[in-house]
N, C-alpha and C positions, 0 to 999 in steps of 0.2 A: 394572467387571465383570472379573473375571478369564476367561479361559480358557485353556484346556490348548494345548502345542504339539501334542497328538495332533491336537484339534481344527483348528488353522490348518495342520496339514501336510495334513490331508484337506479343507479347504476349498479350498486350495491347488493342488493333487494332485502334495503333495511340493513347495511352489516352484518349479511349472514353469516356464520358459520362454516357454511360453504362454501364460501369467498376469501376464507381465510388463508391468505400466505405466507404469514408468522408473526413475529415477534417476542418483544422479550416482557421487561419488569417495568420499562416508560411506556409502550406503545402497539398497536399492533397494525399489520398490513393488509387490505383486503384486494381482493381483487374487482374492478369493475367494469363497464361495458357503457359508454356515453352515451348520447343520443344520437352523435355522427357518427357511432360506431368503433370509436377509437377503444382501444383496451388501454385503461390506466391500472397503477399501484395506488392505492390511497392511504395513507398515513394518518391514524388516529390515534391521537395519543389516549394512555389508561389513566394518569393522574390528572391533578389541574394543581399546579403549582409554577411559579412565576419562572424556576430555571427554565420547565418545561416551554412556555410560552414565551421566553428570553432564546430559546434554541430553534424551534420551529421558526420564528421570525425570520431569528440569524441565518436561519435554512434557505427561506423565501430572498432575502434579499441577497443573498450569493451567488445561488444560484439563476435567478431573473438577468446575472449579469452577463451570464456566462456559455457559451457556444462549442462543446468543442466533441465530438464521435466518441469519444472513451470516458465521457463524462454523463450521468445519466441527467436526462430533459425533465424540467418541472412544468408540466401541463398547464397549471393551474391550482387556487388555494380558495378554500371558504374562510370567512373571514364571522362566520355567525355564532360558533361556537367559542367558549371560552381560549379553548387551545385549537389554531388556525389547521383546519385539515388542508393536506398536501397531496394533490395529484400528480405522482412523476409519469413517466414513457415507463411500460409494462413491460419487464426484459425477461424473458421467458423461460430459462435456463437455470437458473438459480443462481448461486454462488461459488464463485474461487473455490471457498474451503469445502461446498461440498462435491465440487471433483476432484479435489486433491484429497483428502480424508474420506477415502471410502474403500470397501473391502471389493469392488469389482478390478480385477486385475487389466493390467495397462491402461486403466483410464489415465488420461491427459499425458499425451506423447510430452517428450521432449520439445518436439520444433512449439507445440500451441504452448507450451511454459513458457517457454522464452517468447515467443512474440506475445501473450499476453503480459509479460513483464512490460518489454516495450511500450507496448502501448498505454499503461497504467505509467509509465514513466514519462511519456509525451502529456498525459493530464496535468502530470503534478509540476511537471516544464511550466504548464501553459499556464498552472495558476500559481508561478510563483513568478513568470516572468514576461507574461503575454497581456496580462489586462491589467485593466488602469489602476487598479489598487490588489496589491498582490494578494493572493489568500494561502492559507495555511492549512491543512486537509485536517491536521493534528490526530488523527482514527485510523490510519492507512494500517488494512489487517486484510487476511482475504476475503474473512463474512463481510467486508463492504467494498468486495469488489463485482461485481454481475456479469454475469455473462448470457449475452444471447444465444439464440441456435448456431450461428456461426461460432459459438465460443468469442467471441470479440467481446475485450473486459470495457465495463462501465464504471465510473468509481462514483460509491454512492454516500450516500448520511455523511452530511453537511452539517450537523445540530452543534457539535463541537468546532466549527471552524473558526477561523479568526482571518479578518484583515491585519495587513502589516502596512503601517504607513510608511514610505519609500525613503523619508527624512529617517526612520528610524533605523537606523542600519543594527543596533542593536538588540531589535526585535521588543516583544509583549510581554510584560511579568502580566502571568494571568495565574488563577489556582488551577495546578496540575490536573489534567481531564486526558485522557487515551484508556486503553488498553494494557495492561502488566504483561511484559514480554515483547512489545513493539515500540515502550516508551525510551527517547532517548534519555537515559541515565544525568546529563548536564540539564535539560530540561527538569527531572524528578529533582534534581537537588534546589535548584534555584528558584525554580517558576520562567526562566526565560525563555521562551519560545520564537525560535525563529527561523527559517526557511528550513535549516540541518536537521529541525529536528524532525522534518519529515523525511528529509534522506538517509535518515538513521532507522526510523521504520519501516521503509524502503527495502534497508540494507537484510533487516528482519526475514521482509514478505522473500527476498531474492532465497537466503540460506531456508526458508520452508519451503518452497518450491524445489531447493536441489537436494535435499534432504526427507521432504515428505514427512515429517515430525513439527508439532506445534510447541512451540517457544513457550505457554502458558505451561504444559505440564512437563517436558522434557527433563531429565535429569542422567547425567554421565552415573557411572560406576564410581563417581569423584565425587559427586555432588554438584558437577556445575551445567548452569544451565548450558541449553541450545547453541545461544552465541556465542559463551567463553570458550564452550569443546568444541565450535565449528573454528573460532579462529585460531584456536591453539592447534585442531590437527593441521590446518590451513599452513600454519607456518612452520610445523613439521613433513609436510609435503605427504599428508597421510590421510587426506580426505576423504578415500576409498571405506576406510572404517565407518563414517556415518552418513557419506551420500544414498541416495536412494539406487539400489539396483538400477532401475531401468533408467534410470538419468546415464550410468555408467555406460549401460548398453548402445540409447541410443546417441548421446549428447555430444560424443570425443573431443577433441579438445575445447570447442564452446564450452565445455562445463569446466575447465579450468580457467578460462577467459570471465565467465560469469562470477565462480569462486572470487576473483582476484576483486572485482568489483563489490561485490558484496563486503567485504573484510575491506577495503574501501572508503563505505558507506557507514561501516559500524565504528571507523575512527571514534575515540573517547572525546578528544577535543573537539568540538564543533568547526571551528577554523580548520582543521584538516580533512574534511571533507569536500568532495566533490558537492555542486550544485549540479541538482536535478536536469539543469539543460546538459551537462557534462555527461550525465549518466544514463540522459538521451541519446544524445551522438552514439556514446560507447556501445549500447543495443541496438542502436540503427544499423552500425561499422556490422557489426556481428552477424544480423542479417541481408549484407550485401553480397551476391555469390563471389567476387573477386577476393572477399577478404577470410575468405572460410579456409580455403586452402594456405593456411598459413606456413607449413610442413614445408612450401619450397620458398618462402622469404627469408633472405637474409636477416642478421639481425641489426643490420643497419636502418634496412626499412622497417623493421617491428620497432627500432626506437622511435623512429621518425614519426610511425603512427600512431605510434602509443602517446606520445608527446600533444598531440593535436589533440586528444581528450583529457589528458591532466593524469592516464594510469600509467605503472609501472608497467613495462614491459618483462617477457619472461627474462630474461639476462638480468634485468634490474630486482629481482623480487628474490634472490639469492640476497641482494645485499640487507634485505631489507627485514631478513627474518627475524634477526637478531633483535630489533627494536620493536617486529611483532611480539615477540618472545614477554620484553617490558611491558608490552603494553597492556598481556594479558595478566602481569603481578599487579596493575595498577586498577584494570579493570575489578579486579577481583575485590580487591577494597573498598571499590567504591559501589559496585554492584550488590554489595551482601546486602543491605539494607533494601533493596527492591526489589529483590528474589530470594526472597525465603527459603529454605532448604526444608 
């Protein structure tokens, strides 16, 4: 839907100040109040330069495509200004990161981590394998994920996405654009961009979440970041060292089910990881009341089930540590260069 700058400048009242909901160094976000009353987000970009008006586009036409509860709504765009302003659905709550990164104690239980994974996992499903030209989120961080008053996550800024064309199976050389600490490593080397490498930022958002520690500044007593020390205790069966407290408290064994998925997700190779529909199922399984009481299953049926989403089972992740072990001497070589010490 189009509408007029008259219209967002009086929803706006002129981009006041006092409308302001943030931003960063490209843009900022105001809040506004339409003439039917709707409350939107409005997106104004600070510069005028052609990536910017190359990204906003890119915004508009991805999003215009697209329907899905855990993905945030584009109202509308003005088309009058050099750089296209963008009205999304106004999500009231803030951000992922700033419930998780915050000094109020037991903010965000256990059960709302995990089902807001879930459903940021059902998004990223949907847009790599629900609509007619798949897309690529390539930004998946928690600042762009929203949460309303239910806590129910949105996944938001679009300006970095990419279409995958379906003939291409081996995905986009595009120039390197994410985040440091959520980028997948085979991506930063090459430029190829393709569905993994958002299950690889995925695998990112999953270890901040059971952890409570941000991937950009984290560093061990070793020097090594977030993901090398989350999967190296991981395969030392010593997780308890960097988990978060109350993930321990409330999570019990779902937080060893979620660990397994995560280190998973952050496979080096791209070909060994799970796809995003895989790693839907897997948090769906997680939150079905029959599947929680795991403590009385055989582990004939933990293979059986494990097998219908592509993860090891516990019985199987003994055998596998050993080549975890590998994969964090490989990883280490090839990550110094993207994570600075």
């Amino acid at each position: 839907m189009l509408i007029s700058l008259e219209e967002l400048e009086k929803a706006t009242n002129n981009f006041d100040q006092a409308r302001k909901l943030g931003g960063g160094g490209h843009g900022t976000v105001y809040k506004g109040i339409m003439l039917d009353l709707h409350v939107v987000a409005i997106k104004k970009s600070n510069i005028v330069v052609k990536r910017e008006i190359d990204e906003f586009i890119n915004e508009v036409a991805i999003l215009s495509q697209i329907n899905h509860r855990n993905i945030v709504k584009l109202r509308g765009c003005c088309l009058e200004t050099e750089v296209p302003l963008l009205a999304y659905e106004f999500i009231s709550n803030g951000t992922l990161a700033d419930h998780l990164h915050t000094e109020e104690r037991g903010s965000l239980p256990w059960k709302d981590r995990l089902r807001i994974t879930s459903e940021t996992g059902k998004a990223l499903a949907y847009l790599h394998s629900a609509i007619s030209v798949p897309v690529i989120h390539r930004d998946i961080k928690p600042s762009n994920i929203l949460l309303d008053d239910a806590l129910t996550a949105k996944v938001s800024d679009f300006g970095a996405s990419r279409y995958i064309i379906p003939l291409d199976q081996t995905g986009t050389t595009t120039a390197v654009q994410g985040t440091i600490g959520y980028l997948d490593p085979m991506y930063y080397y090459n430029g190829r961009l393709t569905e993994s490498s958002d299950v690889y930022s995925f695998g990112v958002l999953l270890v901040e979440l059971l952890t409570r520690r941000k991937p950009s500044v984290y560093r061990s007593s070793e020097g090594d970041g977030l993901v090398m020390q989350f999967v190296a205790l991981h395969a030392e069966g010593e997780l308890d060292k960097i988990l978060d407290p109350q993930v321990i408290e409330e999570g019990g064994s779902e937080v060893k089910e979620v660990a397994t998925l995560a280190v998973e997700c952050l496979k080096l190779r791209a070909d060994e990881r799970p796809t995003m529909r895989q790693v839907e199922m897997a948090l769906e399984a997680l939150q079905t009341p029959k599947k929680r009481v795991r403590d009385n299953l055989t582990e004939e049926t933990d293979e059986k089930e494990y097998a219908a989403t592509g993860f090891p089972s516990t019985s199987q992740q003994a055998k596998t540590n050993e080549a975890s072990r590998c994969y964090i001497q490989e990883e280490e070589f090839l990550l110094s260069a993207a994570y600075p010490r």
